[in-house]
C-alpha positions as CSV (number, residue, x, y, z in Angstrom):
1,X,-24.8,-11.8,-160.5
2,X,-23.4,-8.2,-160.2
3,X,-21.9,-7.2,-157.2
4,X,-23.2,-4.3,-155.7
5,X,-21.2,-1.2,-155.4
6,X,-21.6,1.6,-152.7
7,X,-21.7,5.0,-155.1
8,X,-21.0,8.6,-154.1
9,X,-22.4,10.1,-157.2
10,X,-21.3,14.0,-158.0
11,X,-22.7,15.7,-161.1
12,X,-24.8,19.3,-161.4
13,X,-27.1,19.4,-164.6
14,X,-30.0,17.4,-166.5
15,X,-27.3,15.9,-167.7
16,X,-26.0,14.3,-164.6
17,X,-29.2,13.8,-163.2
18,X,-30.0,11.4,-166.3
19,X,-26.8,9.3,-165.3
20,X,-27.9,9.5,-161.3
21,X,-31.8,7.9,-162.6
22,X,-29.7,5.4,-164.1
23,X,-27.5,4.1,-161.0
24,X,-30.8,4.7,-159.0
25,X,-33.1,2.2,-160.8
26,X,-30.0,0.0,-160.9
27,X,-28.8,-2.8,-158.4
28,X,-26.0,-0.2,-157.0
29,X,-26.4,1.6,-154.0
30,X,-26.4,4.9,-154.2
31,X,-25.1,6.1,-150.8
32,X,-24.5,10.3,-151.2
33,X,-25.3,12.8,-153.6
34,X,-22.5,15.7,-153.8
35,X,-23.7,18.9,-156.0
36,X,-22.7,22.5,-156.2
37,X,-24.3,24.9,-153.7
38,X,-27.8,26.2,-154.7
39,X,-27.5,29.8,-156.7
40,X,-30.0,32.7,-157.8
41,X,-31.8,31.9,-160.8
42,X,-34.6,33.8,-162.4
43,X,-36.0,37.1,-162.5
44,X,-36.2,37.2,-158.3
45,X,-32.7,35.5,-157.8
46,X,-34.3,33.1,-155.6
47,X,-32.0,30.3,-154.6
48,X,-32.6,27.3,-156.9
49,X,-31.3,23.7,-156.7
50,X,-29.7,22.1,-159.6
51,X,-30.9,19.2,-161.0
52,X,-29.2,16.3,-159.3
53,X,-30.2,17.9,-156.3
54,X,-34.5,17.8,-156.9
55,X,-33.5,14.1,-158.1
56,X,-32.1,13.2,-154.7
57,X,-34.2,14.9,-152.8
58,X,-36.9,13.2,-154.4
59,X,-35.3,10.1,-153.6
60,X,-34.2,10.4,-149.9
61,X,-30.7,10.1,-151.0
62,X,-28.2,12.3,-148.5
63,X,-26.8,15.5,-150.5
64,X,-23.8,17.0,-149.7
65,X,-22.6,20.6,-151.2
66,X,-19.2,21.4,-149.9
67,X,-17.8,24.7,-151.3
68,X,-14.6,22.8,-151.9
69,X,-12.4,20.0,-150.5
70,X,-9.7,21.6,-148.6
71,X,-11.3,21.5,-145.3
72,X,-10.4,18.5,-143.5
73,X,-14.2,18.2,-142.5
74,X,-15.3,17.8,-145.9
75,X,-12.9,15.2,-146.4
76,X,-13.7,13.2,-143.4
77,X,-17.2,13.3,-144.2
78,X,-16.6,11.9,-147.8
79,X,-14.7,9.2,-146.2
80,X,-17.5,8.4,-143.7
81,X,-19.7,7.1,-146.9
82,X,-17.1,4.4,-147.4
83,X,-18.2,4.2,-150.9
84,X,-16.5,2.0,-153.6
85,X,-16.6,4.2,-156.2
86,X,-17.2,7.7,-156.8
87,X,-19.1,8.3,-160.3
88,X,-18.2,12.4,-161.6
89,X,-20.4,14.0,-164.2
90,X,-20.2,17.9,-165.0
91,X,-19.8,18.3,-161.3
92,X,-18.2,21.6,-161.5
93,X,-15.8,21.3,-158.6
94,X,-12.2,20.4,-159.0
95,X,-11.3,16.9,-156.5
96,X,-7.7,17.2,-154.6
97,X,-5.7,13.8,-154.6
98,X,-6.9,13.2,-151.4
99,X,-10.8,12.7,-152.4
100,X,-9.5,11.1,-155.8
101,X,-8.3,8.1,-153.5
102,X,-10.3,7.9,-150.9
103,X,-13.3,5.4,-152.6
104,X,-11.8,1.9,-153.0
105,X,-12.0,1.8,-156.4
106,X,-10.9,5.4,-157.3
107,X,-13.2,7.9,-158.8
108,X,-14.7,8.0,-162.5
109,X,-16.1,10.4,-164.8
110,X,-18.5,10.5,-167.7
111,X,-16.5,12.5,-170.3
112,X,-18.9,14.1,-173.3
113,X,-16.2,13.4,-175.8
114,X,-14.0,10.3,-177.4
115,X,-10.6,11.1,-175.9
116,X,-8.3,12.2,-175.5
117,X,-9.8,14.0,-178.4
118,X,-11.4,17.5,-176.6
119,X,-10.5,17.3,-172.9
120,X,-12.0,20.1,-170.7
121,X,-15.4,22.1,-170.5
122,X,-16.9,22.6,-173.6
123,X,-16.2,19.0,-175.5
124,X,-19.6,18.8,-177.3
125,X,-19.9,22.0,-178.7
126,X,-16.0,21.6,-179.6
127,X,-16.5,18.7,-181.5
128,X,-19.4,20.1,-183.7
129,X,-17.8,23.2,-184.2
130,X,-14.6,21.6,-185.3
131,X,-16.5,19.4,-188.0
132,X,-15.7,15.7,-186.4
133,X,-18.0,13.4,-188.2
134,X,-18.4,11.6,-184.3
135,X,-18.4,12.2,-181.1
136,X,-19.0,9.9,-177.9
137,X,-18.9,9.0,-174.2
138,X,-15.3,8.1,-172.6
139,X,-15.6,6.7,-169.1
140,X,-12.4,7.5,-167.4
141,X,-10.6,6.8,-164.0
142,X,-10.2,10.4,-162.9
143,X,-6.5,11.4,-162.0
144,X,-4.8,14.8,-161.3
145,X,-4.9,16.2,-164.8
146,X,-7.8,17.8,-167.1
147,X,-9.5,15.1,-168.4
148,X,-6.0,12.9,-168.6
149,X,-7.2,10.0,-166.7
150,X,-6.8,6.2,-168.2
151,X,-9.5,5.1,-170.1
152,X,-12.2,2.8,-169.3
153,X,-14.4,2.0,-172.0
154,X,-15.5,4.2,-174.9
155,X,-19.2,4.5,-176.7
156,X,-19.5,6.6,-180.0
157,X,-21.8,9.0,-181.4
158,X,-22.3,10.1,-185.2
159,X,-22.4,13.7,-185.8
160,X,-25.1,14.6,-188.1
161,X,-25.0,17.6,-190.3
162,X,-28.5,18.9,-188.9
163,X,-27.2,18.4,-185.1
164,X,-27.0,21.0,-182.8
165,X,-24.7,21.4,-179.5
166,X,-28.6,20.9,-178.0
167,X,-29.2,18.0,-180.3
168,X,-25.8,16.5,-179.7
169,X,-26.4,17.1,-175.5
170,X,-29.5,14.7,-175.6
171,X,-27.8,12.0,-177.7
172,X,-25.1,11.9,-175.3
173,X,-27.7,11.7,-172.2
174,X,-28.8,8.7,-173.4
175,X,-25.8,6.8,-174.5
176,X,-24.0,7.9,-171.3
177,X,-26.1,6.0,-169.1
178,X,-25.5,2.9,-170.1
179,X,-21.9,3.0,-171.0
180,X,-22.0,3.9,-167.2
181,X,-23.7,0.6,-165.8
182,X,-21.8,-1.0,-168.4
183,X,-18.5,-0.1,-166.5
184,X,-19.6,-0.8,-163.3
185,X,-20.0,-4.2,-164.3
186,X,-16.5,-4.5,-165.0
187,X,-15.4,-2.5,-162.2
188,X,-17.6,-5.3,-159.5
189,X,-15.9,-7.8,-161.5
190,X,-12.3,-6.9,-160.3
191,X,-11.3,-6.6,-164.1
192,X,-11.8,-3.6,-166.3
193,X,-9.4,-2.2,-168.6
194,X,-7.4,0.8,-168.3
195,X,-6.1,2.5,-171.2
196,X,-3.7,5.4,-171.3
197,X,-4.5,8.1,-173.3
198,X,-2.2,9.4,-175.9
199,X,-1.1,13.5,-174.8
200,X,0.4,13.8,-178.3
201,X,-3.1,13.5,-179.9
202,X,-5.3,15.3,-177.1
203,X,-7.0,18.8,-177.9
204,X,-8.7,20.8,-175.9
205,X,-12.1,22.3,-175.4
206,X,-12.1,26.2,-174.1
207,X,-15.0,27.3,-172.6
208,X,-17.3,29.2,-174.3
209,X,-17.6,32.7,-173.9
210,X,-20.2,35.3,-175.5
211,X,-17.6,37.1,-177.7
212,X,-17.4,33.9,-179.7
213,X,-21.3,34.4,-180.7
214,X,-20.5,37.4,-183.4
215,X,-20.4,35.9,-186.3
216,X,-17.5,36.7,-189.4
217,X,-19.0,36.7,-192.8
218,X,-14.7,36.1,-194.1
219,X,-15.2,32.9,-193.0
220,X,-16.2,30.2,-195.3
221,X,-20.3,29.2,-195.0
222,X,-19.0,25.5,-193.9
223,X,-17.6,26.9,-190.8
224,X,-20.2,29.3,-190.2
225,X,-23.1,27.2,-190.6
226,X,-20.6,24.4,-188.2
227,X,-20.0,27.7,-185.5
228,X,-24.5,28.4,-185.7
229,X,-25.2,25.0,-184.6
230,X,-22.6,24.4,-181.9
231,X,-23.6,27.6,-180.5
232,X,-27.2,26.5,-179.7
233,X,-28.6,26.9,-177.3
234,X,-25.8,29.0,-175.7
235,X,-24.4,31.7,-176.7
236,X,-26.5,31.3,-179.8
237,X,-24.6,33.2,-183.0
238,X,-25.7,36.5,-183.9
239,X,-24.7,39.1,-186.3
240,X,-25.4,42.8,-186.0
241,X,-28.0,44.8,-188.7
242,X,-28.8,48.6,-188.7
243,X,-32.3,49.1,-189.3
244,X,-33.6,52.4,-191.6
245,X,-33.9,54.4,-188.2
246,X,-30.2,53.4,-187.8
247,X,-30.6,51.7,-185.1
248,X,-27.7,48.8,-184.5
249,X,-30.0,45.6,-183.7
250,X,-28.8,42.0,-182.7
251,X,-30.1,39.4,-184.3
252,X,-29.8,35.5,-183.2
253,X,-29.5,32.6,-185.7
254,X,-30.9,29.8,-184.5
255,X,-30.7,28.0,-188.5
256,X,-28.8,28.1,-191.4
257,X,-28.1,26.1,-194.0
258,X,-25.0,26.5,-196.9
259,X,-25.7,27.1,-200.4
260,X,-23.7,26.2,-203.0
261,X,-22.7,29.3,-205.2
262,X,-20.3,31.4,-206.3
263,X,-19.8,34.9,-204.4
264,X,-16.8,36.3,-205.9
265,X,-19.0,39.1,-207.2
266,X,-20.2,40.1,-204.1
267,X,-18.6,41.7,-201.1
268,X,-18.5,39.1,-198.5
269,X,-21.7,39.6,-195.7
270,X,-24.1,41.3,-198.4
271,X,-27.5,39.7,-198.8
272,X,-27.6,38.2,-202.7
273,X,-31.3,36.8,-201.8
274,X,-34.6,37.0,-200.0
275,X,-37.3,34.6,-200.1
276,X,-39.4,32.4,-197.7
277,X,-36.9,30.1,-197.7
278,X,-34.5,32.7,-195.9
279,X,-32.4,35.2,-196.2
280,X,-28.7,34.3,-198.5
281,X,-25.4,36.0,-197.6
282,X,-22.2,36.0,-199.1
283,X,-19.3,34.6,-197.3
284,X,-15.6,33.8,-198.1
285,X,-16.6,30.4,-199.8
286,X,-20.4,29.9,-200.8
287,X,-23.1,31.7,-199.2
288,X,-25.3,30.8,-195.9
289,X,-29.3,31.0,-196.2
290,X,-30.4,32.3,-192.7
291,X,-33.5,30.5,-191.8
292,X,-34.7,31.3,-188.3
293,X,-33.6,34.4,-187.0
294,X,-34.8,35.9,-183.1
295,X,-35.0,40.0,-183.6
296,X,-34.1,41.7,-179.9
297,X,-37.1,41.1,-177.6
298,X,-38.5,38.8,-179.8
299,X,-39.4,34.9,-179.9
300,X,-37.6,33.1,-182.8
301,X,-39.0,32.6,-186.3
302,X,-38.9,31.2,-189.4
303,X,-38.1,34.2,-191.8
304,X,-40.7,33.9,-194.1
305,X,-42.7,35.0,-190.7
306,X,-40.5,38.0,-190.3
307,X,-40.4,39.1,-193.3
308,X,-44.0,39.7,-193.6
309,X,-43.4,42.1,-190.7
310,X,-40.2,43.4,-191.7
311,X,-39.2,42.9,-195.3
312,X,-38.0,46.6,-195.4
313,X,-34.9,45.6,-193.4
314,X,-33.2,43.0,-195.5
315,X,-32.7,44.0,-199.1
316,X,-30.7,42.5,-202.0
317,X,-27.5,44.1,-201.9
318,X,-27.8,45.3,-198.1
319,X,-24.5,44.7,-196.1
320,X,-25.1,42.6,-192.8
321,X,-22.9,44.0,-190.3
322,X,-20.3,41.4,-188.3
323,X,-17.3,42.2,-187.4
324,X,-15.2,45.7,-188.0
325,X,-11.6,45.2,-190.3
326,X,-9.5,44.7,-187.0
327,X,-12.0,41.9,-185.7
328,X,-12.1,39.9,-188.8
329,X,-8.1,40.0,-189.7
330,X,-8.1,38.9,-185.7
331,X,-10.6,35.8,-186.5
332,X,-9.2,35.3,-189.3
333,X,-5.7,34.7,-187.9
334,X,-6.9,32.5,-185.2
335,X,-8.9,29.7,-188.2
């Protein structure tokens, strides 16, 4: 039979919460609940829980949301849980050496990536973005370091060439769980592995800011279409157009797909095609058919639905503006 473990579980978003139902529903006891403090969110900035938090709540667990762990009162109260392990996912909130030892058996984190392959805050969408065929969940034994804990066990993920960053999300939310439970078995056992990760082979995952979004038409449709889907559903790429009032509008991309052609005739970011089936630009290497497109203030759509509103903006031969000649020789240096 398992052992039962006393949990302090830490974690902020759907995410999280998924991996919190899990322990919840399982043998372990789940003795505190530790989650950012609640923030404005909406169009009245009206404090709003996260979702680990409503999950708790719901469950009569006890939530704590320290602003951080320097004070000595946040530590001792921590401590008062006496908790064997303390499970981390997308928490948000860095853990001093002091918290990191204070469970019995350490703390953990579930870690959206195979490391020591994409360590920091943006693995998934790294991943995707950088073309890796897979992806996966590493559970690791948290340490000092970004991410450069020993590792636990490991569960992979194919990457699909339809997935998203969204799509990629949900398949790690359901594989995480159970890799999880999984180690918490071994961890009540007194025996799990620990397996240092190799530094020489890590990368890392920036954040992702909003300036990334704008997308470079020098690039090659490959890394385009690769940047679209990684994007989704934040930032979301976007390129800008200047309708016939000359108006500079943004437009989201929310699907692409690459077409096989040659575009040496064609200046690269100049519509070659128009059809229901989407709008073709040139790039660098092949072309990328634009499929659903959001116009500002607008819902998405499928372009044979904008078109039939607004065929007059994109014509054969019409330049897409991205970037200006000092942005793309900047892009261009940094791929």
């Amino acid at each position: 039979m398992i052992q039962s473990l006393r949990i302090i579980f830490a974690g902020t978003p759907d995410f999280a919460a998924k991996h919190l139902a899990a322990l919840i529903e399982s043998n372990h006891q789940v003795v505190a609940v530790y989650c950012p403090q609640d923030k404005p969110a909406g169009r009245g900035k009206k404090l709003r829980a996260c979702a680990t938090k409503e999950l708790a709540l719901a469950n009569n667990l006890p939530v704590e949301q320290p602003i951080n762990f320097k004070e000595l009162a946040a530590q001792q109260k921590l401590a008062s849980y006496n908790a064997d392990v303390m499970v981390v996912v997308a928490y948000g909130l860095l853990l001093p050496e002091i918290i990191l030892t204070t469970p019995k058996l350490g703390c953990i984190n579930v870690h959206g990536s195979i490391l020591p392959k994409w360590r920091g805050a943006a693995p998934i969408q790294r991943s995707l973005e950088a073309g890796d065929p897979e992806t996966g969940i590493t559970l690791m034994q948290m340490d000092k370091g970004l991410d450069t804990g020993d590792m636990i066990l490991t569960a992979r993920c194919e990457i699909t060439p339809t997935d998203t960053s969204a799509s990629l999300y949900e398949k790690l939310a359901e594989l995480g769980p159970s890799t999880l439970l999984e180690t918490l078995t071994l961890m009540s056992a007194g025996k799990y592995p620990r397996v240092a990760q190799d530094n020489e082979v890590s990368t890392y995952a920036a954040k992702l800011e909003k300036s990334e979004a704008e997308l470079n038409w020098q690039l090659s449709a490959q890394v385009l279409d690769r940047k679209i889907r990684a994007y989704i559903p934040w930032p979301v790429a976007q390129f800008t157009f200047t309708d016939e009032k000359a108006s500079a509008q943004r437009i989201r991309v929310w699907q692409a797909s690459i077409v096989s052609t040659d575009c040496k005739n064609n200046v690269v970011g100049t519509i070659i095609s128009v059809d229901k089936q989407g709008i073709v630009v040139s790039t660098k290497e092949n072309a990328l058919r634009l499929e659903v497109l959001q116009l500002p203030g607008k819902k998405a759509l499928a372009v044979s639905d904008i078109l039939n509103g607004r065929a007059d903006w994109f014509k054969v031969g019409q330049l897409i503006n991205g970037f200006t000649v000092t942005q793309n020789n900047e892009a261009l240096n940094e791929h």
